[in-house]
C-alpha positions as CSV (number, residue, x, y, z in Angstrom):
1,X,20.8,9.5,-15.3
2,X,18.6,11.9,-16.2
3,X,15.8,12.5,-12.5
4,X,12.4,13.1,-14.3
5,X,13.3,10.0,-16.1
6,X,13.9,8.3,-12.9
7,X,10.9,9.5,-11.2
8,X,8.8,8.8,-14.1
9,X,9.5,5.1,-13.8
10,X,9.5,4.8,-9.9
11,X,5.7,6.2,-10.5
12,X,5.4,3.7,-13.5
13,X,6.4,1.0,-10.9
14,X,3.9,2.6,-8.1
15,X,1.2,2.9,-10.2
16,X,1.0,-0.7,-12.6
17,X,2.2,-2.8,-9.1
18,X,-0.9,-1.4,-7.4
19,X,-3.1,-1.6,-10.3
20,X,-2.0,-5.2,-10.8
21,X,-3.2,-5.7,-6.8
22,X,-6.6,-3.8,-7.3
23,X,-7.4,-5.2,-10.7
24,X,-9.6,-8.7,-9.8
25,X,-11.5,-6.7,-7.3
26,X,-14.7,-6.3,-9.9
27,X,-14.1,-9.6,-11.5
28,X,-14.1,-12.0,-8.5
29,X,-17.2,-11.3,-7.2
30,X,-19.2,-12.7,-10.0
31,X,-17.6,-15.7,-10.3
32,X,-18.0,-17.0,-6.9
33,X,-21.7,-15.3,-5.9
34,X,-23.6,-15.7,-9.5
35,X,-24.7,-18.9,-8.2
36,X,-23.7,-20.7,-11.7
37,X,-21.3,-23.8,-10.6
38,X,-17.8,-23.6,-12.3
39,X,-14.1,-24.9,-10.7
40,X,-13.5,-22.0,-9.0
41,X,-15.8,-21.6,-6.5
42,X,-17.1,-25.6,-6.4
43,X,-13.4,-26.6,-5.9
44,X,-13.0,-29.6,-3.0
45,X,-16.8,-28.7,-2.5
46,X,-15.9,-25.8,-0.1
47,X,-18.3,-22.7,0.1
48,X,-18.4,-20.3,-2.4
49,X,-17.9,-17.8,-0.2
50,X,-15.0,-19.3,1.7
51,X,-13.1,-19.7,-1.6
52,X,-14.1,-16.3,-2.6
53,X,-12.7,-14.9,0.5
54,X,-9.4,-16.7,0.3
55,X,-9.2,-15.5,-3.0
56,X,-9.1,-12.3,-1.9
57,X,-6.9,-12.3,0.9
58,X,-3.8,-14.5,-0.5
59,X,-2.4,-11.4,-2.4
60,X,-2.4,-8.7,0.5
61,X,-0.6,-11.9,2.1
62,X,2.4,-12.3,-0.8
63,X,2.5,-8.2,0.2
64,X,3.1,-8.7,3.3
65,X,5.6,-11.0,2.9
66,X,7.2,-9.3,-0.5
67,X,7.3,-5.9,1.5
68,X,9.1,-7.6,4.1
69,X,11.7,-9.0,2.0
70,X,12.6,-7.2,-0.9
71,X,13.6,-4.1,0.6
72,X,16.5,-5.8,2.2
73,X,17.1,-7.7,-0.5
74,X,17.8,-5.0,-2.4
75,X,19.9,-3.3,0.2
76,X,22.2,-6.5,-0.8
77,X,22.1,-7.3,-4.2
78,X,21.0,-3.4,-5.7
79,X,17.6,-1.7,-6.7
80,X,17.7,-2.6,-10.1
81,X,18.3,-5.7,-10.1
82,X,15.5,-6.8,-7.8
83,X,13.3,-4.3,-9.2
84,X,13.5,-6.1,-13.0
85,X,13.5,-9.7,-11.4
86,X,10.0,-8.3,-9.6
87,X,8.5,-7.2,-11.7
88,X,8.8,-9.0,-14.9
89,X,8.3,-11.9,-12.4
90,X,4.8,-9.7,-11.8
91,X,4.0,-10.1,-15.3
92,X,4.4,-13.6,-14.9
93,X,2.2,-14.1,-12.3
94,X,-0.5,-12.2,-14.4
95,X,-0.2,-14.4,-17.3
96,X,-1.0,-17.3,-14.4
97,X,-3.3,-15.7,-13.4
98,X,-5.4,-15.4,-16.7
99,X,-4.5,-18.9,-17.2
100,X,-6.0,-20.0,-14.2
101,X,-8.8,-18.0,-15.3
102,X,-8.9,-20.2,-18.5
103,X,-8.5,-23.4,-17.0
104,X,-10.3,-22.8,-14.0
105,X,-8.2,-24.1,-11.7
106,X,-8.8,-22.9,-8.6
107,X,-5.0,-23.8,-6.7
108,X,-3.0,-22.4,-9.7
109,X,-5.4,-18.9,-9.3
110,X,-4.1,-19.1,-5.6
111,X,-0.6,-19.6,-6.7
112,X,-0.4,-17.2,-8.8
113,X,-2.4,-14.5,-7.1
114,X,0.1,-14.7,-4.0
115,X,3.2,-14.9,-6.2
116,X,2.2,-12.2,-7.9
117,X,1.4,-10.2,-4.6
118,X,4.6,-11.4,-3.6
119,X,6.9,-9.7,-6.3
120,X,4.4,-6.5,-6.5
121,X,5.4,-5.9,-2.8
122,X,8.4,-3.8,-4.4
123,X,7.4,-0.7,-3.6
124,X,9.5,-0.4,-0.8
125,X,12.4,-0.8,-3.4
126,X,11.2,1.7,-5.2
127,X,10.7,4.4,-2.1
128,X,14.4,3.0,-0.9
129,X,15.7,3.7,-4.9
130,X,13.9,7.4,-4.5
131,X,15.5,7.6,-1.2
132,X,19.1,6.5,-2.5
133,X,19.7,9.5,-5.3
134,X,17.6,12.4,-4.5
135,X,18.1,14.6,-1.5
136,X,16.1,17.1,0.4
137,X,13.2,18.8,-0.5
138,X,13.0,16.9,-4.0
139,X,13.2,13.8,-2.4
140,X,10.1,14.6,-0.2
141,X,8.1,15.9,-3.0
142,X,9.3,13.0,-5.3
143,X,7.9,10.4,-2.6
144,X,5.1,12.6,-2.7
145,X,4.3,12.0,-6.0
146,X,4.8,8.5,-5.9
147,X,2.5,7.7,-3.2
148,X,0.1,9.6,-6.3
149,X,0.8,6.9,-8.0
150,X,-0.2,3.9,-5.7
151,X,-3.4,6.2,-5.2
152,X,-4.4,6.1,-8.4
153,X,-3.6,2.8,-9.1
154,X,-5.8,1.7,-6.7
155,X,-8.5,3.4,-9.2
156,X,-7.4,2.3,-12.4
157,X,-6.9,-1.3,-11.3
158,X,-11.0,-1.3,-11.1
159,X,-11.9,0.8,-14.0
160,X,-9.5,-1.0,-16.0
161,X,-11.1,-4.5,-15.0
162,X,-14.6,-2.9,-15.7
163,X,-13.3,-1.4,-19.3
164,X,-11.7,-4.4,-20.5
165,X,-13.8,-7.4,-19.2
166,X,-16.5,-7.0,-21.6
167,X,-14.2,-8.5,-24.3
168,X,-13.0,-11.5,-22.1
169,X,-12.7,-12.3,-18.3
170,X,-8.4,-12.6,-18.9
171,X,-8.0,-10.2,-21.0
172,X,-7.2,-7.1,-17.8
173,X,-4.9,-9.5,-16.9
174,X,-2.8,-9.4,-20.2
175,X,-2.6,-6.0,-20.5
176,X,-1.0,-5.5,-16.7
177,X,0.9,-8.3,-17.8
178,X,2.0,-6.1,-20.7
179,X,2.6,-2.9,-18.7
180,X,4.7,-4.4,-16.8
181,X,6.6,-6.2,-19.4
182,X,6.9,-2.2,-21.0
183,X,7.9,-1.0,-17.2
184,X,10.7,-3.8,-17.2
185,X,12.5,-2.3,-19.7
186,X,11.9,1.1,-19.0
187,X,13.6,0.1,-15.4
188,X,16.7,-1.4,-17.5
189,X,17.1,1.6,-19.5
190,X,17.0,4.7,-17.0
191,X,18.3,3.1,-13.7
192,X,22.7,2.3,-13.9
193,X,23.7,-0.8,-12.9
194,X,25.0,-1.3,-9.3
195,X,27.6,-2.9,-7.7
196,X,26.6,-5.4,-5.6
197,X,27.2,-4.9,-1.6
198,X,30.5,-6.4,-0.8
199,X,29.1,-9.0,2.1
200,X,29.5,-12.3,1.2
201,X,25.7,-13.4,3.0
202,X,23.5,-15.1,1.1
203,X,20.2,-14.2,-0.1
204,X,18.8,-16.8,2.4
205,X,21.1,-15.0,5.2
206,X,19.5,-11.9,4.1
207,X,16.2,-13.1,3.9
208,X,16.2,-14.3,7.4
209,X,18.4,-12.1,9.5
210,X,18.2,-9.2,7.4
211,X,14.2,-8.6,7.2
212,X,12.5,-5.3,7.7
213,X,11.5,-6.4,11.0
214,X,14.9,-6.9,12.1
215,X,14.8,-3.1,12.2
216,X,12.6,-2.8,15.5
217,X,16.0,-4.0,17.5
218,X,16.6,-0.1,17.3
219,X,14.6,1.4,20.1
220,X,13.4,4.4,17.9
221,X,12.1,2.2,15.0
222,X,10.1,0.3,17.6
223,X,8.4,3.2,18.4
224,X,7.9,4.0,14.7
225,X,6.7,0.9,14.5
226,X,3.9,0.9,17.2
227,X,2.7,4.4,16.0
228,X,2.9,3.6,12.3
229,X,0.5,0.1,12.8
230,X,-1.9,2.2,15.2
231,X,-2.4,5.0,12.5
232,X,-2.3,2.5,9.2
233,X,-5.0,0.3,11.5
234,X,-7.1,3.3,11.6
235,X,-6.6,3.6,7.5
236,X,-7.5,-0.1,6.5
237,X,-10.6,0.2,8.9
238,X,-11.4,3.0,7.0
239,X,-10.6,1.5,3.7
240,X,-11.9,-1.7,4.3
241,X,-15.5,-0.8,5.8
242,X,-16.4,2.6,3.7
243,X,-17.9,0.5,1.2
244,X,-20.1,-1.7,4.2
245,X,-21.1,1.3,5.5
246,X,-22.3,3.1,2.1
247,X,-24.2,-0.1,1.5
248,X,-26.1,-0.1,4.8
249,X,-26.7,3.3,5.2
250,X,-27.0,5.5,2.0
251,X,-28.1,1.8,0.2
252,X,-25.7,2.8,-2.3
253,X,-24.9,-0.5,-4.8
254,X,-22.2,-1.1,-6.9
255,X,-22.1,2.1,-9.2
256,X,-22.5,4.1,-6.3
257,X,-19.6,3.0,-4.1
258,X,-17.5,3.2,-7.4
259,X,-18.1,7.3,-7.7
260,X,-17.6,7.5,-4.0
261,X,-14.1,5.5,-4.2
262,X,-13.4,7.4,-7.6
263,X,-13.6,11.2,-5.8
264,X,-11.6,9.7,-3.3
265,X,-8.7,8.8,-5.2
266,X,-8.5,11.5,-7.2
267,X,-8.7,14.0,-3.8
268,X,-5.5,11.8,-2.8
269,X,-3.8,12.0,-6.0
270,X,-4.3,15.8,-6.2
271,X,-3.5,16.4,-2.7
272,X,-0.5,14.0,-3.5
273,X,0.8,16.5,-6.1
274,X,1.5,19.4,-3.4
275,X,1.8,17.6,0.1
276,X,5.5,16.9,-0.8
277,X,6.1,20.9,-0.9
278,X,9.0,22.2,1.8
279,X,7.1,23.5,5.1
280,X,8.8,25.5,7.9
281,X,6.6,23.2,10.6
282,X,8.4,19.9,11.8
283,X,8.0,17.1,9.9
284,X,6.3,14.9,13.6
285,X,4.0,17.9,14.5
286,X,2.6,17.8,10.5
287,X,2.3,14.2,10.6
288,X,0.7,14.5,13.9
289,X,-2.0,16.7,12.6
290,X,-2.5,14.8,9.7
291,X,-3.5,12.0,11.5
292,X,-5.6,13.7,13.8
293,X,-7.2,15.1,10.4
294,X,-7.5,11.1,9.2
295,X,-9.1,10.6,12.5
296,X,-12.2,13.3,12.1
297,X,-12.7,12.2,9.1
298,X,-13.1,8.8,10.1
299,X,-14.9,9.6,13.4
300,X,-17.3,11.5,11.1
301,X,-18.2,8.7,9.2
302,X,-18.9,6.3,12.1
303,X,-20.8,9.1,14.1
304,X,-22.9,11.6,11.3
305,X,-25.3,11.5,9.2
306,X,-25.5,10.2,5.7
307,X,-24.2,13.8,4.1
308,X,-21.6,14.1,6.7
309,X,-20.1,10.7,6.1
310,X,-20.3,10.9,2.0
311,X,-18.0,14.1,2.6
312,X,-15.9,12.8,4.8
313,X,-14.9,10.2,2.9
314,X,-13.9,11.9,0.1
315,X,-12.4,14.6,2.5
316,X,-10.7,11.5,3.9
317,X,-8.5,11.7,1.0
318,X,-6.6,15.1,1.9
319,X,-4.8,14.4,5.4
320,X,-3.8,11.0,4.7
321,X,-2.2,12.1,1.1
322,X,-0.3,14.4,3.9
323,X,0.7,12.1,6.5
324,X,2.0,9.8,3.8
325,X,4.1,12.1,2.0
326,X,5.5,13.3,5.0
327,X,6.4,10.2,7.2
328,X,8.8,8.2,4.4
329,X,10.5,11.0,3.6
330,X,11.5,12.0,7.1
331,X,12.0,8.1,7.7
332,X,14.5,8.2,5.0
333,X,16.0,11.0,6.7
334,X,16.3,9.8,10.0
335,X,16.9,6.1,9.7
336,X,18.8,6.1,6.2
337,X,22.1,4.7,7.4
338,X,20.2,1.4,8.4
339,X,19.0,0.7,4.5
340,X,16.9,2.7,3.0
341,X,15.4,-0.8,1.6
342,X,14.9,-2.0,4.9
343,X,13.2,1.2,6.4
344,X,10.8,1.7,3.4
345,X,10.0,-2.4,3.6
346,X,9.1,-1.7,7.5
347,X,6.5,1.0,6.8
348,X,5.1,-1.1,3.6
349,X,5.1,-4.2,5.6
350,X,3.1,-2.2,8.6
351,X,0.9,-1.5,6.5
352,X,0.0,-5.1,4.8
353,X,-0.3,-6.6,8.7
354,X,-2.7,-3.8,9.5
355,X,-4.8,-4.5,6.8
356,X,-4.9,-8.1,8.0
357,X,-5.2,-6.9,11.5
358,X,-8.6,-5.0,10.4
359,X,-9.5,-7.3,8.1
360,X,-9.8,-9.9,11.2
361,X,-11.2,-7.8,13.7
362,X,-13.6,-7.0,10.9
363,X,-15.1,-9.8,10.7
364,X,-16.3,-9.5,14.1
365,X,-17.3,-6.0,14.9
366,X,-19.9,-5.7,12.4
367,X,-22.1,-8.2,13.2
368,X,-23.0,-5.4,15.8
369,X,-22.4,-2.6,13.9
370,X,-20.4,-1.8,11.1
371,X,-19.8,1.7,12.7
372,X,-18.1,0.5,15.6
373,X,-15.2,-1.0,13.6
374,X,-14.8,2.7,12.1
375,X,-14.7,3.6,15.4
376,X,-12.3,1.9,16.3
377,X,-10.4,3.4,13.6
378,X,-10.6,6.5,14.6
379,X,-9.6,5.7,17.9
380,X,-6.4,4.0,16.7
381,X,-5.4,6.9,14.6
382,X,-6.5,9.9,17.0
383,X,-4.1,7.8,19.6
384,X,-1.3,7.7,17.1
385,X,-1.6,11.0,16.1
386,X,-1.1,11.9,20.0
387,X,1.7,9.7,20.6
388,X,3.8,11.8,17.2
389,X,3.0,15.1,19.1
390,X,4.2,13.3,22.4
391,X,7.5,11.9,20.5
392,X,8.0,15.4,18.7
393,X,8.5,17.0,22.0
394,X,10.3,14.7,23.4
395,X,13.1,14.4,20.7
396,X,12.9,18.5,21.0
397,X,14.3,18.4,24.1
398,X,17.9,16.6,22.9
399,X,17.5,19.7,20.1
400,X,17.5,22.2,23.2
401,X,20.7,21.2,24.6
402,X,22.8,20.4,21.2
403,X,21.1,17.1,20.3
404,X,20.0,16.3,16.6
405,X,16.4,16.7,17.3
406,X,14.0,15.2,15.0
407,X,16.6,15.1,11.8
């Protein structure tokens, strides 16, 4: 197996599964706040809005759960077989999707928006399969590059909705369908096939005693876990209120908030491209200081002026591209020997909670002031940032007399 070939289609499978999660994002809006009745937001006669918002947080919710699941799934059964089933399964759920679309039908759009969000929570099979057969240096710049990938998706999935729409409200949806389709194959043709694992479980077995949460019975991926929710809380306050906060305070509309997120995606997908080099500085301490970075920029935001938070949240882009180029690769490291499936699931899966976390606590705070939610934020990830430094020295002194250190 050639390793460009099998990096090109782990970032293949970063980018179009993100994409496929970002893509309704411009195209939901107008159909449940133009004010012009249709089965999608009059359905059971519930508030637009309350449809709209469901809408919009049953797919993060099939992540959640997919991230959970798959990774340890695959730990069983083999990357690439889960990784076909998922995502041609993805594809699936896309064509449902535009369907739904079609018909209107508001329960099948929910069906197959979290089924869909269900099989694109593979990423953590596809950090685990990047995990399983490099080693090293390339394997931290390989992750590297694919958390690129899920950056950029995250901008394509929009433009592409925006590009595409004008010539019918399915049609974004059949080309990720497509991609995928493409990706499929291009999965079946680079990765080998596996053998199996040898334990006679079930997938039911694994899927309730084997999740990524089973994990934090190990003292040190509790601790993981704690600092990892704390720091990726900080993130999806970040990511979740920007645009709030450009709309109350610069009174930047739609186009506006789309250049804003556009030079922020491409910082991270630039900063992406390098953050995976080798450094002579301990992989904790750098994450540490990334997060502290993620902090200021946040903390900026919530406390500046207009100038200072526009730059910031582009800047915002530079030490979180760091921090997560850094942390799964010395995860994989570290923690290997439990499934790398399982350990890349736990810090996917983190990440999906916290956004629901923040997307809950959201809905509070700014009725105040959207600024104290980013605040919060920054908090979170300044504390998170301390508690690496504090966990850095503390496996240092195992290092001191013959211990393994950090790994």
């Amino acid at each position: 197996m050639h390793i460009k070939l099998l990096i090109a289609a782990a970032c293949l499978l970063g980018l179009f599964s993100t994409i496929g999660a970002a893509l309704p994002y411009p195209i939901l809006p107008p159909l449940f706040a133009s004010g012009a009745s249709n089965g999608l937001n009059s359905f059971l006669g519930l508030p637009p809005k309350m449809l709209f918002g469901l809408a919009l947080t049953i797919n993060p919710l099939g992540l959640l759960i997919g991230n959970t699941l798959l990774g340890p799934l695959s730990d069983r059964y083999g990357r690439r077989p889960v990784l076909m089933v998922t995502t041609f399964g993805a594809a699936l759920g896309h064509v449902l999707t535009a369907l739904a679309l079609l018909l209107e039908s508001y329960p099948l759009f929910i069906l197959a928006r979290f089924g869909t969000g269900l099989l694109e929570g593979n990423g953590a099979v596809v950090r685990a399969m990047l995990a399983d057969r490099l080693e090293g240096e390339l394997r931290v710049r390989a992750l590297s590059w694919l958390n690129g990938a899920f950056y950029l998706g995250w901008l394509a999935g929009p433009l592409l909705a925006g590009a595409t729409v004008v010539w019918g409200i399915t049609v974004p949806f059949w080309i990720a369908a497509g991609a995928l389709v493409l990706t499929t194959a291009l999965v079946a043709a680079v990765l080998p096939r596996e053998t199996a694992s040898l334990a006679t479980t079930s997938w039911w077995y694994v899927a309730r005693h084997q999740h990524a949460f089973h994990l934090l019975r190990h003292a040190d991926l509790r601790k993981l876990f704690i600092v990892q929710f704390a720091y990726t809380c900080g993130v999806t306050a970040f990511y979740e209120f920007y645009p709030l906060w450009l709309v109350e305070f610069p009174g930047y509309g739609a186009p506006g908030i789309a250049w804003i997120t556009a030079g922020l995606c491409a910082v991270m997908t630039l900063t992406a491209v390098f953050a995976g080099r080798p450094s002579r500085i301990a992989p904790l301490q750098r994450a540490a200081w990334s997060a502290f970075g993620g902090a200021a920029a946040i903390a900026a935001l919530a406390l500046g002026n207009v100038w200072l938070g526009l730059v910031a949240i582009v800047l915002f882009g530079i030490p979180n591209a760091f921090y997560n180029a850094i942390v799964p690769g010395w995860c994989a490291e570290r923690f290997g020997a439990l499934g790398q499936g399982a350990v890349m699931g736990l810090l996917s899966t983190t990440f999906c909670l916290a956004n629901i976390v923040m997307a809950l606590v959201g809905s509070v705070l700014p009725l105040v002031d959207t600024r104290l939610v980013l605040m919060l934020g920054a908090v979170l990830s300044a504390w998170a940032a301390w508690r690496l430094l504090g966990w850095r020295v503390q496996m240092a002194g195992p290092a001191a007399t013959g211990g393994t250190g950090e790994g």
